[in-house]
Structure formats: structure tokens, C-alpha cells
MARVOFI-6712 format. One record per residue (C-alpha): residue in one letter; x, y, z. Coordinates in nm, 3 decimals, m for minus. Layout:
<node><type>A</type><px>X</px><py>Y</py><pz>Z</pz></node>
...
REM end
This chain:
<node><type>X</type><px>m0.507</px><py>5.372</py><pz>6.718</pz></node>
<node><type>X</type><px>m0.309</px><py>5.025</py><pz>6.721</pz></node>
<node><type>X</type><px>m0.688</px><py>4.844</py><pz>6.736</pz></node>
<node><type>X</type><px>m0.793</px><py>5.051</py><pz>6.510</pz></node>
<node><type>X</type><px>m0.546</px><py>4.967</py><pz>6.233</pz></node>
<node><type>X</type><px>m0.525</px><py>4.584</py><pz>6.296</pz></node>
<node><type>X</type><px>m0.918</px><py>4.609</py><pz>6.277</pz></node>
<node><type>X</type><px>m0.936</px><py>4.732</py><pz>5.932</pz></node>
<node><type>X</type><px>m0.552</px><py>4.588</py><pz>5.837</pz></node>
<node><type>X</type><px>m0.744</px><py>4.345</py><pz>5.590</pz></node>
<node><type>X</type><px>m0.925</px><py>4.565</py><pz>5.431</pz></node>
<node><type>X</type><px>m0.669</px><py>4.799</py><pz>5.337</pz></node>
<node><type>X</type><px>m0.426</px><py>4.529</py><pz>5.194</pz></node>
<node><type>X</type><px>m0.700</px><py>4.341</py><pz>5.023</pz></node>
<node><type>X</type><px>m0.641</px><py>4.543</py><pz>4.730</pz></node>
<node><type>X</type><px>m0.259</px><py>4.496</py><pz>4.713</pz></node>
<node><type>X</type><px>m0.268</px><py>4.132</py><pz>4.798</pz></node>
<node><type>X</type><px>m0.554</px><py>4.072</py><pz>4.477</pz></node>
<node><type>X</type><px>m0.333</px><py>4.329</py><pz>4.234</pz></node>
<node><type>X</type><px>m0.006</px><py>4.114</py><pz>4.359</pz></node>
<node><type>X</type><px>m0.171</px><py>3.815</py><pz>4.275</pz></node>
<node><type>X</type><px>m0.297</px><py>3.850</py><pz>3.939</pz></node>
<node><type>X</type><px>m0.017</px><py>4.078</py><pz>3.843</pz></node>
<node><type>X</type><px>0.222</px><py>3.851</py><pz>3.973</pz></node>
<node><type>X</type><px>0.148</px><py>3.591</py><pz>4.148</pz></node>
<node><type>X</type><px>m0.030</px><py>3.354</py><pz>3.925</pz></node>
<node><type>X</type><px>0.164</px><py>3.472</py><pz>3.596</pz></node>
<node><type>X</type><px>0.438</px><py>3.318</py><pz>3.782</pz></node>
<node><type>X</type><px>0.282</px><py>2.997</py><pz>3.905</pz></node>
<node><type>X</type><px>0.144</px><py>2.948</py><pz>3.546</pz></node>
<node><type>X</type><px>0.501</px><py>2.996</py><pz>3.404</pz></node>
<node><type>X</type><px>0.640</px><py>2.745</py><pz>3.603</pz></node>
<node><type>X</type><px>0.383</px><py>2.460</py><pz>3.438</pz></node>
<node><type>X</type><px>0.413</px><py>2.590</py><pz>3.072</pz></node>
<node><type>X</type><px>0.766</px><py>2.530</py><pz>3.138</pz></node>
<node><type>X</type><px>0.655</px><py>2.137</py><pz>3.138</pz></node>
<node><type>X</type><px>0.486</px><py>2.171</py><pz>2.890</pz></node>
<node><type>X</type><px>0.479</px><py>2.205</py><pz>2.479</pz></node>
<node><type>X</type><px>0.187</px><py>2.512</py><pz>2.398</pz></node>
<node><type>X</type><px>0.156</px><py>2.800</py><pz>2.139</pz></node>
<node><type>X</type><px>m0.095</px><py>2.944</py><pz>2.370</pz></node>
<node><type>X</type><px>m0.227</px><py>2.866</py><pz>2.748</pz></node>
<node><type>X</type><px>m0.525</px><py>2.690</py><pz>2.683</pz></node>
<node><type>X</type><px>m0.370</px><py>2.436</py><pz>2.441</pz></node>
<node><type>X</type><px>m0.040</px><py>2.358</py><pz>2.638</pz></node>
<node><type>X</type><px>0.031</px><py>1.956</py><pz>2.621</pz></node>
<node><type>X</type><px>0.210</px><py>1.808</py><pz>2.900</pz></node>
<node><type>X</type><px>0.588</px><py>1.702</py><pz>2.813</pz></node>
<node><type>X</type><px>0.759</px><py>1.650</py><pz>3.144</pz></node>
<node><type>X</type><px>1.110</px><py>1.772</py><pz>3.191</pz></node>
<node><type>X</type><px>1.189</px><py>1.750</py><pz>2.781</pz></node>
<node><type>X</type><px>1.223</px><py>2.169</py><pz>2.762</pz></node>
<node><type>X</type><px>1.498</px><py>2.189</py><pz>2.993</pz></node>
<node><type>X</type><px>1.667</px><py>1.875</py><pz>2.843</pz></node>
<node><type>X</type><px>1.652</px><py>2.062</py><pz>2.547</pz></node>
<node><type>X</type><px>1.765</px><py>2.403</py><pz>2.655</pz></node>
<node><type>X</type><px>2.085</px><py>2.231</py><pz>2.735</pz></node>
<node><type>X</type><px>2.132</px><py>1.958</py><pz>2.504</pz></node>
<node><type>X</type><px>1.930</px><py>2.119</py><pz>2.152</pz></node>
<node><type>X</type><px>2.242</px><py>2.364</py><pz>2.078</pz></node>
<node><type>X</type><px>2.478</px><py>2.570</py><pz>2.285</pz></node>
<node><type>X</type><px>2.307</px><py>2.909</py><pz>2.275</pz></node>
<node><type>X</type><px>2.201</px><py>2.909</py><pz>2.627</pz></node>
<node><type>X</type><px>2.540</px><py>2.795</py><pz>2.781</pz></node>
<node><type>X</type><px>2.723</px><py>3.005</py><pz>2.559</pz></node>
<node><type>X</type><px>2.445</px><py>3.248</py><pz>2.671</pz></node>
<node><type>X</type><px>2.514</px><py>3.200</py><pz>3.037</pz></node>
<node><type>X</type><px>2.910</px><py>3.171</py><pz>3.034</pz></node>
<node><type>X</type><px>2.887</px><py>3.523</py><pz>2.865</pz></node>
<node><type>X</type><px>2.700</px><py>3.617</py><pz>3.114</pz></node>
<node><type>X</type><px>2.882</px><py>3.533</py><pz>3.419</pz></node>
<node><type>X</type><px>3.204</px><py>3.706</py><pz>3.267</pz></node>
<node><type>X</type><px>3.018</px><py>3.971</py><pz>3.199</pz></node>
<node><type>X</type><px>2.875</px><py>4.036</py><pz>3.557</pz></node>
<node><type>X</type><px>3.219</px><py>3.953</py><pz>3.705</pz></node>
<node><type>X</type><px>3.406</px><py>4.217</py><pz>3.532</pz></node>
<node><type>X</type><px>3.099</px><py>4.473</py><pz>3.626</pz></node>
<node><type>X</type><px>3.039</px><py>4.447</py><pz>3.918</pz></node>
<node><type>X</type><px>3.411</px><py>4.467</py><pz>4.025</pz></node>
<node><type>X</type><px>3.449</px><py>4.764</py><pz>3.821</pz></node>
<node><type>X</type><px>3.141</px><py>4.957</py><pz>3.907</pz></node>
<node><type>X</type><px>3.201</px><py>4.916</py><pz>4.239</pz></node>
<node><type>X</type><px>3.610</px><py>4.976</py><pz>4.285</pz></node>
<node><type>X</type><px>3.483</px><py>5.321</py><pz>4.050</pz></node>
<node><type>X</type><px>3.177</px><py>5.431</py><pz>4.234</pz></node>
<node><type>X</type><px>3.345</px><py>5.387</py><pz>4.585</pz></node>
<node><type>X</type><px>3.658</px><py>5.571</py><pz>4.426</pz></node>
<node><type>X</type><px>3.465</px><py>5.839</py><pz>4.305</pz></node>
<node><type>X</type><px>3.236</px><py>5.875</py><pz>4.691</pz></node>
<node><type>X</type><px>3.580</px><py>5.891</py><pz>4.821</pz></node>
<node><type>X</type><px>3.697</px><py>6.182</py><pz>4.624</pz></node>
<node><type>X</type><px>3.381</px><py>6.412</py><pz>4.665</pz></node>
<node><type>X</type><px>3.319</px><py>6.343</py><pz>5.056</pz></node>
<node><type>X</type><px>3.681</px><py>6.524</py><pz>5.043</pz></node>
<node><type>X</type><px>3.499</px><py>6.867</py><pz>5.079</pz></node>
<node><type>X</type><px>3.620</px><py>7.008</py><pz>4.710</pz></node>
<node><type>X</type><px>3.478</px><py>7.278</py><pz>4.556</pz></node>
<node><type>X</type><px>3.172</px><py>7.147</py><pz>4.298</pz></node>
<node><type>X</type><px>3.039</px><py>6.846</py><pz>4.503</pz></node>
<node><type>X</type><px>2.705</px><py>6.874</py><pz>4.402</pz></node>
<node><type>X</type><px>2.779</px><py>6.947</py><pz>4.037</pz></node>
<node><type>X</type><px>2.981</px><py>6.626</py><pz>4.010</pz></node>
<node><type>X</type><px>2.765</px><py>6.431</py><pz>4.219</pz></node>
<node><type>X</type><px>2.434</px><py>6.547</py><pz>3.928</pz></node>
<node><type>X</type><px>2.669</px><py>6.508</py><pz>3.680</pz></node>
<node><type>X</type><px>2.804</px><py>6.151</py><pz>3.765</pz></node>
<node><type>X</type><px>2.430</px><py>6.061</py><pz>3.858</pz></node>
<node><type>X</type><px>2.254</px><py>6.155</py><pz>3.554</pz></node>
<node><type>X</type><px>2.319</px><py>5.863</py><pz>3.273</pz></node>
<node><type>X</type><px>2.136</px><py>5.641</py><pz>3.548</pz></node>
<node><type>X</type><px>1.837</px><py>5.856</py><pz>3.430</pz></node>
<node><type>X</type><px>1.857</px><py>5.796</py><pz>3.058</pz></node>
<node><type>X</type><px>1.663</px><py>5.476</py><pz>2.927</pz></node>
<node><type>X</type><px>1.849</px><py>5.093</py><pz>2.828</pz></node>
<node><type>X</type><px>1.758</px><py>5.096</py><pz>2.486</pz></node>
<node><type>X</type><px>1.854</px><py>5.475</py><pz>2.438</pz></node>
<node><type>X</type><px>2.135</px><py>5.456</py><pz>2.647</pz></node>
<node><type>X</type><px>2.229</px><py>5.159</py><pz>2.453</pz></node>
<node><type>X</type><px>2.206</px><py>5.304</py><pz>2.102</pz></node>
<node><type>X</type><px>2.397</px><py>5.618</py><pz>2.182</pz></node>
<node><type>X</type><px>2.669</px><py>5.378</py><pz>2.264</pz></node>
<node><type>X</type><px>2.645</px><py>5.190</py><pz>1.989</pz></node>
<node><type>X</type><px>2.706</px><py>5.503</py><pz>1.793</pz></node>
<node><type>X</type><px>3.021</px><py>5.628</py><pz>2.014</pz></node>
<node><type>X</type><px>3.180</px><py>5.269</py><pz>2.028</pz></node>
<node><type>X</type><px>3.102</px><py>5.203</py><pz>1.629</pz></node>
<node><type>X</type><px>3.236</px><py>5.586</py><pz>1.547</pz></node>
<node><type>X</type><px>3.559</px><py>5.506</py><pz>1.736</pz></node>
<node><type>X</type><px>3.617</px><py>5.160</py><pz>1.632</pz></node>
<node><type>X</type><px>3.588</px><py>5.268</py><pz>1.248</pz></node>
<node><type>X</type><px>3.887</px><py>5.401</py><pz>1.272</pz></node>
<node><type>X</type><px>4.056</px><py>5.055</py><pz>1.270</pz></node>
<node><type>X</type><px>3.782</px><py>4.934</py><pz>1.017</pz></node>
<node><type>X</type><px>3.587</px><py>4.724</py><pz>1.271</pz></node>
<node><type>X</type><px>3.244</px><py>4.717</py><pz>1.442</pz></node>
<node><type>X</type><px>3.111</px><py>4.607</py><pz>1.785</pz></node>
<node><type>X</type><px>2.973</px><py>4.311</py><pz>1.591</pz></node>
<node><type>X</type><px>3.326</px><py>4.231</py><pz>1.456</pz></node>
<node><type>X</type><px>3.429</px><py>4.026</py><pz>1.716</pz></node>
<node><type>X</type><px>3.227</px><py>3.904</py><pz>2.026</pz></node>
<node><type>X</type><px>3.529</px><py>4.069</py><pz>2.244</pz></node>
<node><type>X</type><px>3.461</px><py>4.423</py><pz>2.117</pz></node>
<node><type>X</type><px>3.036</px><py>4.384</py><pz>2.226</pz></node>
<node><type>X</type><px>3.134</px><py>4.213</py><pz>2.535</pz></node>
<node><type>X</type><px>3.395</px><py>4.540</py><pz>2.655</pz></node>
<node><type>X</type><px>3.089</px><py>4.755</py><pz>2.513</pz></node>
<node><type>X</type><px>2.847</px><py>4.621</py><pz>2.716</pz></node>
<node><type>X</type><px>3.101</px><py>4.686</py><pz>2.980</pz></node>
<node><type>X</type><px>3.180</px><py>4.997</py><pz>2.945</pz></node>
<node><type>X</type><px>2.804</px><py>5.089</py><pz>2.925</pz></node>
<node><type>X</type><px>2.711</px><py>4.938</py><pz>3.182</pz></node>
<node><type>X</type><px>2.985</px><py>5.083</py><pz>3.403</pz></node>
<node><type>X</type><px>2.895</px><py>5.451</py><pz>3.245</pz></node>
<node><type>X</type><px>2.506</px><py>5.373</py><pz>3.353</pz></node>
<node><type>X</type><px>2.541</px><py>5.246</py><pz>3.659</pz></node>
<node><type>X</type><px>2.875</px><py>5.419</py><pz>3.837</pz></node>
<node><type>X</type><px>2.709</px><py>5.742</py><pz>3.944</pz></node>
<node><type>X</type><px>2.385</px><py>5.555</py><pz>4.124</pz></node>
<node><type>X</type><px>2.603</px><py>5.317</py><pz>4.349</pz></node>
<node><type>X</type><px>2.841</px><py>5.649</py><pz>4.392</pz></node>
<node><type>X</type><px>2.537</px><py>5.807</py><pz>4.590</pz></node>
<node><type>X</type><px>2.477</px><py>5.499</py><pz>4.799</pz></node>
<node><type>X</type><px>2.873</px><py>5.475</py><pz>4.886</pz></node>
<node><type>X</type><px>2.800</px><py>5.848</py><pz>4.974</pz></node>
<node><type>X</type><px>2.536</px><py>5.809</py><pz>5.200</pz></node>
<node><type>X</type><px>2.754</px><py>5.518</py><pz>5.357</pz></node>
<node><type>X</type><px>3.056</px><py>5.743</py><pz>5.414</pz></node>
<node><type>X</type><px>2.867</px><py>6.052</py><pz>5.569</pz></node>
<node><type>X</type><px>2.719</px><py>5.850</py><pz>5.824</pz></node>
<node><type>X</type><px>3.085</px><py>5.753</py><pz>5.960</pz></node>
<node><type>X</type><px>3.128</px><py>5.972</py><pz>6.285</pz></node>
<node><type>X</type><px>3.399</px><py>6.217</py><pz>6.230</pz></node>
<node><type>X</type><px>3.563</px><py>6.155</py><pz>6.590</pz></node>
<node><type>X</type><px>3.644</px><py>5.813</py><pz>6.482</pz></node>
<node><type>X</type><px>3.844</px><py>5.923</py><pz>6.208</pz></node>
<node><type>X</type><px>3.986</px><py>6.203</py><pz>6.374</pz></node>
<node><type>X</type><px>4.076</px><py>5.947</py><pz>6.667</pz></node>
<node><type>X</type><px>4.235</px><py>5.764</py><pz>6.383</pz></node>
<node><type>X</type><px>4.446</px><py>6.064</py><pz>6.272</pz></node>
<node><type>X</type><px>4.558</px><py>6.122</py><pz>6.622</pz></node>
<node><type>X</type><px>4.699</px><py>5.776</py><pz>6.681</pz></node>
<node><type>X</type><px>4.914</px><py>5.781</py><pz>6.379</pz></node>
<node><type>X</type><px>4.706</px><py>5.573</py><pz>6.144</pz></node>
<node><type>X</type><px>4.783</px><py>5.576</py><pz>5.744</pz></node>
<node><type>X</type><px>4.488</px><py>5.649</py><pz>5.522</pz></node>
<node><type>X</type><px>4.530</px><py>5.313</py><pz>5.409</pz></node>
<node><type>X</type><px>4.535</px><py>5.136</py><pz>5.755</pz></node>
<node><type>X</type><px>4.207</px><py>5.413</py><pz>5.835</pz></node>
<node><type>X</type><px>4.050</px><py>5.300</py><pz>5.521</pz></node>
<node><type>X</type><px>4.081</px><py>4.919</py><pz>5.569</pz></node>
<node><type>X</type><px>4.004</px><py>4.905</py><pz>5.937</pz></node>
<node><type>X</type><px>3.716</px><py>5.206</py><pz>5.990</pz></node>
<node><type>X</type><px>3.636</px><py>5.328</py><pz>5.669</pz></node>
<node><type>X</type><px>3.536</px><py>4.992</py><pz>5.483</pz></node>
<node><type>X</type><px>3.366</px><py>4.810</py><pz>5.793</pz></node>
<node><type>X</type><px>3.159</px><py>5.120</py><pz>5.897</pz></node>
<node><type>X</type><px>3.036</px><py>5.109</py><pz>5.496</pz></node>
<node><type>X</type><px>2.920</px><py>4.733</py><pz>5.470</pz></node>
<node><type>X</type><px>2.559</px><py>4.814</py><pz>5.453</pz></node>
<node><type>X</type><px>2.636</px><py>5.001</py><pz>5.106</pz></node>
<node><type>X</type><px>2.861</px><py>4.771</py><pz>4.998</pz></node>
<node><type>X</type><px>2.606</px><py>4.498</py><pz>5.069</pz></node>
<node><type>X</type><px>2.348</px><py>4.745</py><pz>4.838</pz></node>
<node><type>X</type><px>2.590</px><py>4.814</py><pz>4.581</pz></node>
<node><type>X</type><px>2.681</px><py>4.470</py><pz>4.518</pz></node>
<node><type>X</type><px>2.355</px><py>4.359</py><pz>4.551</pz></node>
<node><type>X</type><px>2.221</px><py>4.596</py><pz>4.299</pz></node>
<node><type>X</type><px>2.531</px><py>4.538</py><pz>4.026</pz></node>
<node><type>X</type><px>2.477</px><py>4.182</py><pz>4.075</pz></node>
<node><type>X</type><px>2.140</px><py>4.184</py><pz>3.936</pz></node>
<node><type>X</type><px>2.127</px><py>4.432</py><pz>3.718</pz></node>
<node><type>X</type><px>2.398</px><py>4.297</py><pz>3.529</pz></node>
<node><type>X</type><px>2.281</px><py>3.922</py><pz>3.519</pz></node>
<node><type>X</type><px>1.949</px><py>3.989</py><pz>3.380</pz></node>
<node><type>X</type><px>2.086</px><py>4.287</py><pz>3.136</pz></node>
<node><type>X</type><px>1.801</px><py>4.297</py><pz>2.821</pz></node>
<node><type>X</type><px>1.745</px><py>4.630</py><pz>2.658</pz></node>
<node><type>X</type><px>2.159</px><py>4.757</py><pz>2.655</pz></node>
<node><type>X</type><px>2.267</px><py>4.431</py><pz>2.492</pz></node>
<node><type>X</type><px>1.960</px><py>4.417</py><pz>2.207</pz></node>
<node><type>X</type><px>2.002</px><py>4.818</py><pz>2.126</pz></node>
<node><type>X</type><px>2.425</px><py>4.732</py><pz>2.131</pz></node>
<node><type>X</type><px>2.517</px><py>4.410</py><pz>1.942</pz></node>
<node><type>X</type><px>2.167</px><py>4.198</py><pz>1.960</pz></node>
<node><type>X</type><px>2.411</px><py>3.895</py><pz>2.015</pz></node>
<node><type>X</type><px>2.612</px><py>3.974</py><pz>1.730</pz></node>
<node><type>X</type><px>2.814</px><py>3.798</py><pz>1.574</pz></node>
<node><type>X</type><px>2.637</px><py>3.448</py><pz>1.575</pz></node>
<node><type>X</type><px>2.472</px><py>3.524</py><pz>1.877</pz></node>
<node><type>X</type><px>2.815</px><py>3.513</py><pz>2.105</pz></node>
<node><type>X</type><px>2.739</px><py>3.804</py><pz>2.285</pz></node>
<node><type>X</type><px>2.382</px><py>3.752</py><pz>2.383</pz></node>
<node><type>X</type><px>2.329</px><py>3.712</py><pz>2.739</pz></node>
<node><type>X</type><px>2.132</px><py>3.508</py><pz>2.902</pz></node>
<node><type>X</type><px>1.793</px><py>3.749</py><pz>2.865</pz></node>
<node><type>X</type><px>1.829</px><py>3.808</py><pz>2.546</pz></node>
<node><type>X</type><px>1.878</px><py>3.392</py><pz>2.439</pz></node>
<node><type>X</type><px>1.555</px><py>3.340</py><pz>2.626</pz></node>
<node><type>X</type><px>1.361</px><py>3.607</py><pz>2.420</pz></node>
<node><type>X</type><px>1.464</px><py>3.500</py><pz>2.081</pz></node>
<node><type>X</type><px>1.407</px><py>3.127</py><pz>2.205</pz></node>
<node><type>X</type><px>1.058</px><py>3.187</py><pz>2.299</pz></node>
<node><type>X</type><px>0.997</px><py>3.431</py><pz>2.011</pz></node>
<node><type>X</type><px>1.237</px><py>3.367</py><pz>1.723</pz></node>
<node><type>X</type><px>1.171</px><py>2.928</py><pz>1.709</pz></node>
<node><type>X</type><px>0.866</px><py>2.813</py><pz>1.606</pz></node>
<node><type>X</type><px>0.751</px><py>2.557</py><pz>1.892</pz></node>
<node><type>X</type><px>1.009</px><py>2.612</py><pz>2.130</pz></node>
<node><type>X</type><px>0.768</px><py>2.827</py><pz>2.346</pz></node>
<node><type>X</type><px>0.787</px><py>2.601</py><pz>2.617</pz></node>
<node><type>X</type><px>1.185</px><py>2.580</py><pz>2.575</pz></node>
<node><type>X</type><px>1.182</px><py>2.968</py><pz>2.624</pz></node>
<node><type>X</type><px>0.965</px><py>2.985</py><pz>2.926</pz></node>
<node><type>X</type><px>1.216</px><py>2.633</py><pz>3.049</pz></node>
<node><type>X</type><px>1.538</px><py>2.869</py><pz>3.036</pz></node>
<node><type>X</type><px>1.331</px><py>3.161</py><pz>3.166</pz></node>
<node><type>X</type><px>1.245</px><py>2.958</py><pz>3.514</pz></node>
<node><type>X</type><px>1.612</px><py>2.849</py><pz>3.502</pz></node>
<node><type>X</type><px>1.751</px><py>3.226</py><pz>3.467</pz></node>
<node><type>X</type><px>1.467</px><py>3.294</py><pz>3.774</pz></node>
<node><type>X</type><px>1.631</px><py>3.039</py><pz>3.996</pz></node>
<node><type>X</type><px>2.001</px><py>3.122</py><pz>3.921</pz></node>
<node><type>X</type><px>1.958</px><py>3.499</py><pz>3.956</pz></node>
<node><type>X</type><px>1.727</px><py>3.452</py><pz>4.275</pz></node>
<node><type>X</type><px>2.056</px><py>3.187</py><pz>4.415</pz></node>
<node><type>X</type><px>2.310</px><py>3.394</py><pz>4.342</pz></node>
<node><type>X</type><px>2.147</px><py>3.751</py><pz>4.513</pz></node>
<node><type>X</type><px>2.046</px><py>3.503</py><pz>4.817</pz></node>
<node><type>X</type><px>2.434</px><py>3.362</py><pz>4.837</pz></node>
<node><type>X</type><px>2.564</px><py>3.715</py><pz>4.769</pz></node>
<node><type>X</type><px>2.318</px><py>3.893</py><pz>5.056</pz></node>
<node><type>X</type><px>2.447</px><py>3.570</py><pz>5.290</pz></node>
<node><type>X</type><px>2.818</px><py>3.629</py><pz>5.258</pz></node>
<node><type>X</type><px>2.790</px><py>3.984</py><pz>5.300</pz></node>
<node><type>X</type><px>2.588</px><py>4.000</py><pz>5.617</pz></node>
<node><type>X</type><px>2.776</px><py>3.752</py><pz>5.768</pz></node>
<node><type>X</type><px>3.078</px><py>4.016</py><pz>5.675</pz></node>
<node><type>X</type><px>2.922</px><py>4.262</py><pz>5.841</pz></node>
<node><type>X</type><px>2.868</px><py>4.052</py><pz>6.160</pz></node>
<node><type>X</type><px>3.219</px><py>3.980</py><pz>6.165</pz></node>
<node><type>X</type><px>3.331</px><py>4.326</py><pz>6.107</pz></node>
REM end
């Protein structure tokens, strides 16, 4: 059987390897040199050096104002998703009555679309804020909390199932040996509980981190960088670079290999510190 499947190995993954490629692959290769270069389209792209990502910093201070919003942003999320979500995994691995109601319940917003999740917001967060005769687009605070808050409401119940899965693979005679030798729930939480759950942490992080660094279709259907662009993120600023400016095509696709290597750092640093967590653990 093994010779059999080595023998035609090839074969099989030809097809995967060619639709990777051209799906992928060389889209990506090409976007790297148009980022060198000045072009409207592909065949007529002129050769400028590193001037694009001079000019994505230096031009105006969209894209840092872009980024630092940004950052904050995926701070604040991802230590609130995941203090809720493991919170909430907690609470119903506790045996109450209605698990499985809350766990569908808590689950299902992560099934409802970004730009339809992000204009029922829109209409919650305007409907409440009228009340004190502002708008998300008031203020860049009041989009910036908004984008929180929906982003937290999307994404809470997903990582709750993976924190789930974490905590009902603990073996129950650890924590019963626990019990029995007088430890606090804190002390049991801290010492067994949190270790034994690194491998959803590491997930969980993982999948907060970027989801909420490269955030698109929540933050055009909530504010659409409103007011004067201060809460675009970083997404967002490279779309309406590469599509709003006349000629700054090759500035877009300059910030968009930028976001590609900061997002691709920053998961790589993130999966290194927590594995090397769990080793110590």
C-alpha cells in the first residue's frame, strides 16, 4: 500500500500544487514586483525602486495612523476575547443545566457574515448613541469601541468552543487529586487548569491575533474610517490607497506587502512565545 501511494504521490498532488500556484503562488510573487513599481495595469508597470514604500510613509499619515489604530485595536481584542471566551468555557464545563443551548447560542454570530454583521451593528450602536445626539462617526473613539465590541460579539463564542475542547481533555483525577490536597480553585486554576490548556490558548490567540489585524469588511460596513479616516485600519487604508488615488497603485500594493510581512511577524513571534510556554509549563 505504502509503494503504492509514493508511486502515484505525484500524480495526485499535481493538481493541488498547479491550482496553488496560479491561485496563489504567482499572484503573490507578482505582487511583490508591482510593489517596485509605478503601473495602472500588469503589462505596463515601470520600474521605480523602493519610491512606493518611501511614500506610504512619508506622502501623508494615513497608513501610520492606519497602523497605530490598528495595533490598539488588536490589543484591546484579543485580551478581551480571550479573558471572555475562557470565562464563559469555564462556566459551561460546570455541568449546568442548558450547556448545549448556550454553547449554539454563544456560537452562532461567528456564523453571520462581516459586512452583515457589521451593519446590524452599525444600526444598534447608532440607535443607542442617538440618544446623546452622536454617531459612531462622531468621534474616532466611539468607531474604535464599536469595532470592539463587534468584534468581541463575533468572535467570543468560536474561541469559547476551542477553550472547551481544551478543558474536557483535562483528566478529572488530576483535579480531583487537586481537591483532595487542599488546593483553592485559584491555585487549581493557575497551576493545572491553565498549563494543561496551552494548546488552545496558543489557537485562540493565534486566531484573535489575526483576525483582528487584518479586520476589512466589519470596519467598511461600521465607520468606513470615519471621521477623516481615523478609524480605518490598516486593510481598509490599503484598499482606498490602491483604489481611491489615481496612480498610487503601486503605493497600495507597497503597504499591502508591508501589512503581509507585519501580520506574518507578529503570528510567527506570537506562535514562538507560546510554544516555548508550553515547553516550560
Amino acid at each position: 500500500m505504502q509503494k503504492e501511494l509514493k508511486k502515484y504521490f505525484p500524480f495526485f498532488c499535481l493538481v493541488t500544487v498547479a491550482a496553488f500556484a496560479v491561485a496563489f503562488f504567482i499572484p503573490f510573487c507578482m505582487g511583490i514586483y508591482l510593489s517596485f513599481t509605478e503601473f495602472t495595469t500588469v503589462t505596463n508597470a515601470k520600474w521605480v525602486g523602493l519610491e512606493n514604500y518611501v511614500k506610504a510613509f512619508t506622502a501623508n499619515r494615513e497608513f501610520l495612523d492606519a497602523l497605530w489604530f490598528t495595533v490598539r485595536f488588536t490589543v484591546v481584542s484579543v485580551v478581551s476575547i480571550n479573558v471572555f471566551a475562557f470565562s464563559l468555557a469555564l462556566l459551561l464545563t460546570r455541568g449546568i443545566r442548558g450547556t448545549n443551548l448556550f454553547r449554539t447560542v454563544f456560537f452562532m454570530p461567528n456564523l453571520i457574515g462581516g459586512i452583515v454583521l457589521g451593519y446590524i451593528w452599525q444600526l444598534i450602536l447608532n440607535g443607542v448613541l442617538a440618544r446623546f445626539q452622536v454617531t459612531l462617526t462622531f468621534d474616532p473613539r466611539y468607531g474604535f469601541w464599536g469595532l470592539v465590541v463587534l468584534m468581541n460579539w463575533q468572535l467570543i463564542g468560536y474561541m469559547m468552543i476551542i477553550y472547551i475542547a481544551g478543558l474536557q481533555n483535562i483528566p478529572t483525577d488530576l483535579l480531583e487529586a487537586a481537591k483532595v490536597d487542599g488546593a483553592s480553585p485559584w491555585v487549581t486554576l493557575r497551576k493545572i487548569t491553565i498549563p494543561m490548556v496551552m494548546p488552545s490558548i496558543t489557537i485562540c490567540t493565534f486566531l484573535t491575533l489575526t483576525n483582528s489585524f487584518k479586520l476589512f469588511d466589519q470596519n467598511v460596513a461600521l465607520t468606513n474610517g470615519a471621521p477623516s479616516k481615523k478609524t480605518a485600519m490598516l486593510a481598509l487604508d490599503i484598499y482606498n490607497t490602491f483604489y481611491g488615488r489615481s496612480g498610487w497603485a503601486g503605493v497600495g500594493q507597497a503597504k499591502a506587502v508591508i501589512f503581509f510581512i507585519l501580520v506574518a511577524g507578529i503570528a510567527l513571534l506570537q506562535l514562538w512565545l507560546t510554544r516555548r510556554k508550553e515547553v516550560e509549563n
